[in-house]
VOGU-3710 file (C-alpha; in Angstrom, 3 decimals, decimal comma):
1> xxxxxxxxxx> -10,354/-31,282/-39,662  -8,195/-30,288/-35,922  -9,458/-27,866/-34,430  -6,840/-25,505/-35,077  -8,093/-25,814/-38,484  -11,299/-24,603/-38,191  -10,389/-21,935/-35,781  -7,364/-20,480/-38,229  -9,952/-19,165/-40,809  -12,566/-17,598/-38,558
11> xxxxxxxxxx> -10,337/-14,694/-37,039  -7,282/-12,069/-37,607  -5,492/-13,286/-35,282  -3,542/-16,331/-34,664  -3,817/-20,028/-32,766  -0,773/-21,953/-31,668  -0,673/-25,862/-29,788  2,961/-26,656/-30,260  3,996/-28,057/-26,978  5,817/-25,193/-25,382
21> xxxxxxxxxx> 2,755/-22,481/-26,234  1,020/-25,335/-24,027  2,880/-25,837/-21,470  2,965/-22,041/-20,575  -0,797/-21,629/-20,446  -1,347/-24,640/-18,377  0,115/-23,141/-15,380  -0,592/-19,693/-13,840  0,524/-19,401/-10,070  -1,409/-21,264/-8,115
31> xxxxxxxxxx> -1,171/-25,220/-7,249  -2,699/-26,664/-9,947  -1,964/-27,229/-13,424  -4,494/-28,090/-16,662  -3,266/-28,838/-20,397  -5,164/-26,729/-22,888  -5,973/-28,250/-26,310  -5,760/-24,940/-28,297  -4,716/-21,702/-27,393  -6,269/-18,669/-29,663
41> xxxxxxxxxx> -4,634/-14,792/-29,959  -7,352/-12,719/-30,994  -7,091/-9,613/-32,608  -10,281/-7,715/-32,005  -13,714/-8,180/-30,353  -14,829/-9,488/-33,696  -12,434/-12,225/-33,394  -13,688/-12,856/-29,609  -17,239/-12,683/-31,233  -16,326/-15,892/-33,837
51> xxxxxxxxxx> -14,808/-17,748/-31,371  -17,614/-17,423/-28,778  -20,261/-17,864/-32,130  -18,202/-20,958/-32,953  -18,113/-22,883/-29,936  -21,667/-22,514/-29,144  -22,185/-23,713/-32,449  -20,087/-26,954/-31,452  -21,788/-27,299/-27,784  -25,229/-27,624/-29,479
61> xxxxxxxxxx> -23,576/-30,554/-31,435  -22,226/-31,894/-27,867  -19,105/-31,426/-28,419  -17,095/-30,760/-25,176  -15,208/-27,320/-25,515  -15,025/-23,697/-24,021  -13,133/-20,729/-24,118  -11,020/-19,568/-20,863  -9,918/-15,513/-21,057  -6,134/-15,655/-20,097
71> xxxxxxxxxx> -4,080/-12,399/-19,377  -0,687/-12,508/-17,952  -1,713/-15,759/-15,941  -0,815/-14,402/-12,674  -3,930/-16,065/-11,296  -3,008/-17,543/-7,576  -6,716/-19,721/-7,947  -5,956/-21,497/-11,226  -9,020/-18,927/-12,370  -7,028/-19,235/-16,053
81> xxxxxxxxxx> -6,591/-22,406/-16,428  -8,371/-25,373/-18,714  -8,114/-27,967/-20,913  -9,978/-26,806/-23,662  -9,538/-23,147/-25,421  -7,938/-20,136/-23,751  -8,136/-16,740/-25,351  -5,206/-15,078/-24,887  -4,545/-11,255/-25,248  -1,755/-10,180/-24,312
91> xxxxxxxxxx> -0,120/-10,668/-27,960  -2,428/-8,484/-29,763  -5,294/-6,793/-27,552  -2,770/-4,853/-25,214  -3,541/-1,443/-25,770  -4,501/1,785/-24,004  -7,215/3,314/-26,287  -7,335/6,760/-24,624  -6,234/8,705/-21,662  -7,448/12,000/-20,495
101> xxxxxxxxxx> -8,890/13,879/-17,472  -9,748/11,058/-15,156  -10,732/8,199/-17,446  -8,892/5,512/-19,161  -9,711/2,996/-21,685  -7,583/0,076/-21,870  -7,862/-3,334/-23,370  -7,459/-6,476/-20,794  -4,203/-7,940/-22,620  -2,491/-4,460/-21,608
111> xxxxxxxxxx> 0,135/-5,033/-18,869  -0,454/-2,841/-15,071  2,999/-1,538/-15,634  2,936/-0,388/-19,032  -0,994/0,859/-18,295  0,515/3,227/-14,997  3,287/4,913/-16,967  1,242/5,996/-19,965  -1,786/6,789/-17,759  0,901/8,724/-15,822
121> xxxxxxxxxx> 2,616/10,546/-18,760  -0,993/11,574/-19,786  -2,953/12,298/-17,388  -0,715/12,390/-14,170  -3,343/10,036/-12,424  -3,149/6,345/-11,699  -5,796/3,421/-11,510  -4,915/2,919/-7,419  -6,256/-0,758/-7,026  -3,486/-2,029/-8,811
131> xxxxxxxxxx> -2,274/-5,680/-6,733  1,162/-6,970/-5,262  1,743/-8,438/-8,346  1,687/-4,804/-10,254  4,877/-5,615/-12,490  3,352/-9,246/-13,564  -0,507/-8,541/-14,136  -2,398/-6,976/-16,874  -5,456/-5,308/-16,948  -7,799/-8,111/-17,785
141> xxxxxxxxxx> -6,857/-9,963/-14,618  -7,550/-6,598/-12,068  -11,201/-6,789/-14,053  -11,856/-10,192/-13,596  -10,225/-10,711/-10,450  -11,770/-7,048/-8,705  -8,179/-7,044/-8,011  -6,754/-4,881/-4,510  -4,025/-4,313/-2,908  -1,958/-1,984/-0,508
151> xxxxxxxxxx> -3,750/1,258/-1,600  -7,156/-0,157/-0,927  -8,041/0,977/2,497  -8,080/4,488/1,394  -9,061/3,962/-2,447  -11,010/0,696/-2,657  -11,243/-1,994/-5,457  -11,425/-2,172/-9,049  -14,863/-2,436/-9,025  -15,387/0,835/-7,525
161> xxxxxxxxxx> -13,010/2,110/-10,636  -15,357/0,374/-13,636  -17,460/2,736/-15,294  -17,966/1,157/-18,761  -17,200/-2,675/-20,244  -17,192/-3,727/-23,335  -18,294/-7,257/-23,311  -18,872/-10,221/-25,984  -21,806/-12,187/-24,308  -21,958/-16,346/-24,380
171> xxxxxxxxxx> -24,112/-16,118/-27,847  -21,280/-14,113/-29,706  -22,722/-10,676/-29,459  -21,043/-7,831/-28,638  -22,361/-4,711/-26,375  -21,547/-2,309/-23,851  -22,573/-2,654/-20,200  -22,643/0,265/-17,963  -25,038/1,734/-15,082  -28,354/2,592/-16,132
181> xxxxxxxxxx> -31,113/4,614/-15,043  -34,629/3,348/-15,420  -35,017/4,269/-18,605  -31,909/2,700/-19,886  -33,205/-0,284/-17,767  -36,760/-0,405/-19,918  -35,010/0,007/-22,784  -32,840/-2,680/-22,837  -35,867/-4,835/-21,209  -37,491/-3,687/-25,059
191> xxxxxxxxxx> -34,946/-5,348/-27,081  -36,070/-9,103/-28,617  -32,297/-10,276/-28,364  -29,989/-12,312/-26,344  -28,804/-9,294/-24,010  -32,543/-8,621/-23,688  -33,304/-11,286/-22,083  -30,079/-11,744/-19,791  -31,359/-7,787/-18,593  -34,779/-9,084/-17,876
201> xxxxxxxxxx> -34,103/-12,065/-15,972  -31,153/-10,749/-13,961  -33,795/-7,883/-12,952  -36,142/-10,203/-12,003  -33,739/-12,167/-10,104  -32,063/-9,425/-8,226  -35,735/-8,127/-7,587  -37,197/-11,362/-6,230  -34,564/-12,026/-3,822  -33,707/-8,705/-2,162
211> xxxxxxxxxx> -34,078/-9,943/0,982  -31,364/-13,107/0,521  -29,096/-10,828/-1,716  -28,842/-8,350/0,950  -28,565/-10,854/4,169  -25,363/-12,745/2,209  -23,445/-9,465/1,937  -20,105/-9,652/2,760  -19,854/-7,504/5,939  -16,228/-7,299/5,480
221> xxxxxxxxxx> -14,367/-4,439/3,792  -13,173/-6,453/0,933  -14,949/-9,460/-1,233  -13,867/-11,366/-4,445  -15,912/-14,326/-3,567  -19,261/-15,269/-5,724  -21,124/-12,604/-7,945  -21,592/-9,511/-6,545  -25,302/-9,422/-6,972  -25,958/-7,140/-3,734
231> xxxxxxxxxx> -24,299/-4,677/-5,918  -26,097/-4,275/-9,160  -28,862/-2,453/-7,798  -28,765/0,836/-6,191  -31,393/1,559/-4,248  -30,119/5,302/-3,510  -29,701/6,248/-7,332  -32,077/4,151/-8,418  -29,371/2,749/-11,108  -29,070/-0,878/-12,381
241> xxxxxxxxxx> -25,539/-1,795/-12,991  -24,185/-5,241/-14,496  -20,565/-4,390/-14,856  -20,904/-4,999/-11,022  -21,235/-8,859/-11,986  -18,880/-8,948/-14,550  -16,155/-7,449/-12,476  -14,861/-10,146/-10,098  -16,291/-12,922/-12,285  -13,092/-14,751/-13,460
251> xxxxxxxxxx> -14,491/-14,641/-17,234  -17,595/-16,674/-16,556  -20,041/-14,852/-17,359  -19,053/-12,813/-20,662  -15,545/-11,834/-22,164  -14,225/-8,444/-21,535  -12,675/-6,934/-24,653  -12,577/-3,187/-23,185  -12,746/-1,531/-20,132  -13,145/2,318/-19,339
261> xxxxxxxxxx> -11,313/2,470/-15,859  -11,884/6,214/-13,309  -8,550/7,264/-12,303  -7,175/9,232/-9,039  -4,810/12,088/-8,528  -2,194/10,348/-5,566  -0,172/12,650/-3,453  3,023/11,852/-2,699  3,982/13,201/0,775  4,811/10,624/2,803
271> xxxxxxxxxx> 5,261/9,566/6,416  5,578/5,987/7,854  4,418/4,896/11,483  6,521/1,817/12,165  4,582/-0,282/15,413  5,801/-3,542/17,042  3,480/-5,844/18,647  4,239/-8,153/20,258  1,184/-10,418/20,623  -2,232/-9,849/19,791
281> xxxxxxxxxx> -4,538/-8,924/22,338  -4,275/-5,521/21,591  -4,922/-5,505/17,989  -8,476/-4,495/17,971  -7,407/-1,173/19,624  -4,592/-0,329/17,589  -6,537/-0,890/14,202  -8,939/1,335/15,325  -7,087/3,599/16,692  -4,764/4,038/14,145
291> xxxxxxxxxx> -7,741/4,268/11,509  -8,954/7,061/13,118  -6,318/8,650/11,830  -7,204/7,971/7,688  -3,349/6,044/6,347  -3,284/5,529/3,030  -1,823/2,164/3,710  -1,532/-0,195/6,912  -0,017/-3,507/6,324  1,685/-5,720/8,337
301> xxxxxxxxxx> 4,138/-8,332/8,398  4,385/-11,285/11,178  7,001/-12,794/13,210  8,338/-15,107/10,307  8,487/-12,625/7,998  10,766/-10,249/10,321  13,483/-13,168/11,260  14,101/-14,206/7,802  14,420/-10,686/6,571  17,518/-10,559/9,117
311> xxxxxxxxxx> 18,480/-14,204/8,585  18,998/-13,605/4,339  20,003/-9,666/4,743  23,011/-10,340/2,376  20,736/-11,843/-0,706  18,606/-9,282/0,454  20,244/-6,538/0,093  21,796/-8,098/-3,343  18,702/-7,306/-5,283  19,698/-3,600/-5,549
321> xxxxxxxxxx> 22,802/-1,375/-6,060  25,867/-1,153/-3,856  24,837/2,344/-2,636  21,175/1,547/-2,000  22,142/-1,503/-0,180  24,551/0,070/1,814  21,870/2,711/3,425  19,493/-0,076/3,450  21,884/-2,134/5,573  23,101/0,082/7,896
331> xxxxxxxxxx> 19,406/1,166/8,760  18,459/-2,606/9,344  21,182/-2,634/12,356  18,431/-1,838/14,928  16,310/-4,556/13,555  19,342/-7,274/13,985  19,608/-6,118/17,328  15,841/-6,918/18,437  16,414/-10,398/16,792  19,807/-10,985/18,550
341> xxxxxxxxxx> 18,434/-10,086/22,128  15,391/-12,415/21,710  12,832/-9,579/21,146  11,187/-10,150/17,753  7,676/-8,245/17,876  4,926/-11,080/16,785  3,523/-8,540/14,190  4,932/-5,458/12,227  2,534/-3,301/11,549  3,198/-0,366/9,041
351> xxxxxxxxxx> 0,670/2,782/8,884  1,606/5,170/5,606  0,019/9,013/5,781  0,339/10,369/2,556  -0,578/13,613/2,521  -0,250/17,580/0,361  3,108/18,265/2,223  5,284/15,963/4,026  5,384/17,877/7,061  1,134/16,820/7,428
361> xxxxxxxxxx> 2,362/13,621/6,606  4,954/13,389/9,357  2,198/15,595/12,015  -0,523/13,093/10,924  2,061/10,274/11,646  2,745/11,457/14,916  -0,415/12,255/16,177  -1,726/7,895/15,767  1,819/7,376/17,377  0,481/9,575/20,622
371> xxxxxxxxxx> -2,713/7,697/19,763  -1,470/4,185/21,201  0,076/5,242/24,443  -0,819/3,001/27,069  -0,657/-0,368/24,922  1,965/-2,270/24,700  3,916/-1,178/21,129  7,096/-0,648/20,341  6,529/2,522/17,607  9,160/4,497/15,291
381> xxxxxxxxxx> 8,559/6,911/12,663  10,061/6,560/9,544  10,396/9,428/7,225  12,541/9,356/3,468  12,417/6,700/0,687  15,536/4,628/2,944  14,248/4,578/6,312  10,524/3,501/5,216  11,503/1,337/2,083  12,806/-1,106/3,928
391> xxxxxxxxxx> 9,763/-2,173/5,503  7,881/-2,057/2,293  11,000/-4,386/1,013  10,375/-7,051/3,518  6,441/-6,687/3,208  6,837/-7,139/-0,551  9,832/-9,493/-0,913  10,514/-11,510/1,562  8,322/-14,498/0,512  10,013/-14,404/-2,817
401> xxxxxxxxxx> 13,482/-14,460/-0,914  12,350/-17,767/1,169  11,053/-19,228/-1,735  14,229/-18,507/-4,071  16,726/-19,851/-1,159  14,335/-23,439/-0,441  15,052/-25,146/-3,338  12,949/-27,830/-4,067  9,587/-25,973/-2,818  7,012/-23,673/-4,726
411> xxxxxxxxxx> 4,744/-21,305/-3,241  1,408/-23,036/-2,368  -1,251/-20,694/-2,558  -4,418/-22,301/-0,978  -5,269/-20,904/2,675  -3,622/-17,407/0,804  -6,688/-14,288/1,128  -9,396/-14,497/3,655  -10,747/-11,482/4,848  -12,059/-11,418/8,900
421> xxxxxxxxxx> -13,754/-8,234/10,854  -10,157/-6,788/13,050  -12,304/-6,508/16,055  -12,140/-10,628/15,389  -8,386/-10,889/15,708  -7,855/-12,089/19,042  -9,921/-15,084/18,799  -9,701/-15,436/15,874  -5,837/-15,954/15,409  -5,544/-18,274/18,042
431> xxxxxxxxxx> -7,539/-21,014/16,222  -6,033/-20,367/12,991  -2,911/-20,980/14,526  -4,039/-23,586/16,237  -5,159/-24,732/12,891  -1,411/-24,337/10,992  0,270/-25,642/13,760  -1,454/-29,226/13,625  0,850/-29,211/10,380  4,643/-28,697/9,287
441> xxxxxxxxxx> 4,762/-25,836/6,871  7,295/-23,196/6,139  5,349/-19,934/5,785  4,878/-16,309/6,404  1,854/-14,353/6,989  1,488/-10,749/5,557  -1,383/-8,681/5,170  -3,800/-5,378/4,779  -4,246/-5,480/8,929  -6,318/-1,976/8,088
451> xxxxxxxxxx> -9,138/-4,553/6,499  -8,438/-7,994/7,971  -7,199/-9,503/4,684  -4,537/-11,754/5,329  -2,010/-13,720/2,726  -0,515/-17,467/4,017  1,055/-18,910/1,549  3,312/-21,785/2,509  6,155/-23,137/0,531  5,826/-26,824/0,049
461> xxxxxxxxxx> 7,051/-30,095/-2,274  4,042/-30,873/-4,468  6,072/-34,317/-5,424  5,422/-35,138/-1,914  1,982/-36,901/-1,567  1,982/-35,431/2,456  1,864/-31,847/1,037  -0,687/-32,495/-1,230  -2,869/-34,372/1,580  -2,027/-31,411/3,603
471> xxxxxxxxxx> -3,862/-28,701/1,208  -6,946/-31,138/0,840  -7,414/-31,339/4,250  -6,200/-27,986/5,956  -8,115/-25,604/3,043  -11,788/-26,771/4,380  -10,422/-26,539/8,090  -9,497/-22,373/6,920  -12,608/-21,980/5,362  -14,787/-23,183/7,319
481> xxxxxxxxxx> -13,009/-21,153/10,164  -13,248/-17,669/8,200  -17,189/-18,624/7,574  -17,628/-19,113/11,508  -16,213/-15,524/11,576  -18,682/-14,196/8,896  -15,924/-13,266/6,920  -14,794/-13,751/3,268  -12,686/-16,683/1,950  -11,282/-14,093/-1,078
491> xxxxxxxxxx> -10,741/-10,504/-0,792  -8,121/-10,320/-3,657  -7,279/-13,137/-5,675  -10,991/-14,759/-6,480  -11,955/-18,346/-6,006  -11,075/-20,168/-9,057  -10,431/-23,616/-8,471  -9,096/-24,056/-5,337  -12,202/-21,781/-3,135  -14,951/-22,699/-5,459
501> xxxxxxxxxx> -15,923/-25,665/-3,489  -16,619/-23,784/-0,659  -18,820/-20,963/-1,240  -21,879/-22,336/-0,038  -20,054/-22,530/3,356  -19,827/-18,707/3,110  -22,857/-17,619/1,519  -25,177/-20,435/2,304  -26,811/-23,140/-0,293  -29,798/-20,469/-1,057
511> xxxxxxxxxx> -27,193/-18,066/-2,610  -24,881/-20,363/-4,048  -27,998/-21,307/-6,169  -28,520/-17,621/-7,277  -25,233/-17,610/-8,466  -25,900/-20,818/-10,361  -28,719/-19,565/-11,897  -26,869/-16,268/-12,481  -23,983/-18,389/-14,718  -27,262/-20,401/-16,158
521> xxxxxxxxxx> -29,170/-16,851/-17,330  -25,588/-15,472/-18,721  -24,133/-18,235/-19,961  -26,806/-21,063/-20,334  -24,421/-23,149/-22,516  -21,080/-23,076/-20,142  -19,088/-22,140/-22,720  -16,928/-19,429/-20,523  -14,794/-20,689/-18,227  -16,706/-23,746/-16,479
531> xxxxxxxxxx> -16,104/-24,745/-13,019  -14,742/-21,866/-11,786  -17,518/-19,717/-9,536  -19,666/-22,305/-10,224  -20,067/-26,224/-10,551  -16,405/-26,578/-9,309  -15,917/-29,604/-6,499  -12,799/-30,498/-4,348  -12,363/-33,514/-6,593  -11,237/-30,711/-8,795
541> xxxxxxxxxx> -8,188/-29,381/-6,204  -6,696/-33,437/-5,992  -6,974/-33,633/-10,629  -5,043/-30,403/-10,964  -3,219/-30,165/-8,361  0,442/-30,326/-9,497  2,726/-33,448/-8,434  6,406/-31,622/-9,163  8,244/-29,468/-7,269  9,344/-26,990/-10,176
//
């Protein structure tokens, strides 16, 4: 009997392995590519619950096979990808359960966009860690991934957002994690099961190895990398909290089936301080200068970025209507100036203040601008949907412009989300650059400047065996770099395949093995997701990575 067979009775839902459903779900964005044999649409957490009693069934037989948790596979680590089973929900488990007040309860096959309009409609609040990709993803990645993005240097990260998760655990039970107190804690220490005994030894671990725990904290504002396990236990409350390991875990460690999400009220007053730098000496100074100050948002946009803005304003400014992309154009005319007379600013940095009126937003605005005098900025204040949106068009778009007018290259995300401390920058740029330059790559740099997080992802010709050498041997070179700095190799998009390999040279071989052990008292048959967090080598990067160009 195929496998398909076997599964087709056990659950409500459906399977599917014709070769198209196939080919779809063995590719998510990033640079590598794996064939599944099956791919399974559950209904329900029941049918979650058979699949995950099933399989464990078949890996105390020895037969190779897991189960992979797939959303909308907008995944930039291959953290979706296998060759074995992936659970796929956004066909059936897409729903938002309940909305009111400040809380939402959504299932993880539920798309961001369709989530923020409901939640919006109903409660007038919005989940604010919502990433780049907002109109792709679906709420099962931001879990898994402790996705961030623009908003998260006032609002934080998903995790900070989790209050409840309801999980199906790697011996097909089902239960509902959440922070407890210590007599929730004793109480689920009482319990002769499965989840029992993952609450007692998790305890024990986190107990035993404070001091390690706490000395491989991240000191960086923002962390997808490893398991969180220097957050589970609150010292301060006194609360024990395992939805802190499950968020950020790529599906590793249990299968989310539901998630009951805190939501924010976001004002919508808004001011935009525009500054050009043009090197990067000065960078420490106007971060914290400018942070002093409380944005909402501070991103920025490099040198790269800004030139082919100007150099493709026509396809540009094709993406929208006539009317919008006449105002759009006309207030880009300053811009094609400073590129025509040689002065293109090596960074663009863009502070939002979004405030109760827009008149604090403007005064707010205005008082960070006064803030930098004596450094050596270019500023502008931009105020009204046309003069700020353009910057927010080039911060968001521009990579997708580059990559739609190369043809023949795909976006290669592999050096794409380290995090470093801002008071690092100016050494710390050099020898990255140093680092890029010993290479020929097309690429832009863009990034959260407010937290160090930075996003290079070059466009290159996977057919080419040069590019391919090129990732092998430039993503150790990064990594290693960012550990030098103390910083984090992920504060977004998670490790997954391609940063897997290199945790140990960020958290050090001691904590690596905690999170080994972690996977092994969770998950002690590897049925979820294997490779990925844990066990995953850089022989990995050269199987997957993909040899075509489309």
């Amino acid at each position: 009997m195929s496998l398909r067979e076997e599964i087709i009775p056990l659950i409500s839902g459906t399977v599917a392995d014709d070769p198209e459903t196939l080919q779809v779900h063995s590719r998510d964005t990033s640079i590598f590519e794996r064939r599944p044999e099956l791919v399974v649409y559950p209904k329900n957490a029941d049918d979650v619950s058979a699949l995950v009693r099933y399989v464990k069934a078949a890996k105390e037989r020895g037969q190779h096979i897991s189960l992979t948790g797939r959303s909308a596979g907008t995944d930039m680590s291959g953290g979706s990808l296998t060759d074995s089973l992936v659970v796929s929900f956004t066909k059936y488990m897409n729903k938002l359960i309940e909305a009111a007040g400040d809380t939402a309860i959504v299932e993880p096959g539920m798309y961001y966009r369709d989530f923020e309009r409901l939640v919006k409609e109903k409660t007038g609040r919005i989940l604010p860690s919502y990433p780049a990709s907002r109109e792709l993803c679906a709420m099962g990645g931001i879990v898994s991934n402790n996705s961030g993005g623009e908003l998260t240097l006032r609002y934080g990260k998903t995790a900070r957002y989790v209050q409840e998760l309801n999980v199906v655990l790697s011996d097909g039970t089902t239960t509902t994690l959440k922070p407890l107190t210590r007599v929730g804690l004793e109480e689920r220490f009482s319990r002769n099961t499965f989840e029992g005994e993952v609450y007692r030894r998790m305890h024990a671990l986190i107990m035993d190895n404070q001091d390690t725990i706490e000395a491989a904290r991240p000191r960086v504002t923002k962390n997808s990398a490893g398991y969180a396990l220097w957050d589970v236990y609150d010292k301060k409350t006194d609360l024990f909290d395992l939805t802190k390991l499950i968020v950020g875990s790529q599906g590793t460690l249990a299968m989310v089936t539901q998630a009951t999400l805190g939501l924010v009220a976001r004002k919508n007053n808004k001011a935009m301080l525009v500054i050009f730098v043009p090197g990067i000496d000065e960078l420490p100074r106007i971060v914290r200068r400018i942070l002093d100050f409380e944005p909402e948002s501070f991103e920025s946009y490099d040198d790269h970025t800004f030139k082919l803005a100007v150099q493709f304003l026509p396809q540009f400014l094709g993406q929208m209507g006539i009317l919008k992309a006449i105002g759009l154009g006309i207030s880009f005319l300053p811009e094609i100036g400073m590129v025509l007379s040689g002065g293109v600013p090596k960074l663009v940095l863009m502070a939002e203040f979004n405030e109760d009126s827009v008149e604090l937003a403007r005064q707010k605005a205005e008082k960070a601008e006064k803030a930098l005098k004596g450094l050596n900025v270019k500023t502008k204040i931009a105020l009204g949907e046309i003069a700020t949106s353009k910057y927010w068009k080039i911060r968001r778009e521009s990579f997708a412009l580059l990559r739609k007018n190369l043809h023949g290259f795909v976006a290669a995300p592999f050096i794409d989300d380290f995090v470093v401390n801002p008071d690092d920058y100016p050494s710390f740029l050099p020898e990255l650059n140093a680092l890029l330059a010993e290479h020929d790559l097309i690429y832009t740099i863009a990034g959260h400047i407010g937290n160090g997080n930075f996003h290079i992802i070059p466009l290159m010709n996977l057919a080419d065996p040069a590019a391919r050498e090129t990732i092998l041997t430039l993503t150790p070179k990064v990594n290693a770099l960012v550990a030098k700095y103390h910083g984090s190799i992920t504060g977004e998009h998670n490790d997954g395949i391609i940063r897997t390999p290199y945790l140990e040279n960020m958290f050090g071989w001691k904590m690596v093995e905690l999170f080994a052990e972690t996977k092994r008292i969770f998950d002690p048959l590897n049925i979820f997701n294997p490779g990925k967090k844990v066990g995953g080598t850089e022989a990995d990067i050269a199987k997957y990575m993909i040899r075509s160009s489309v």
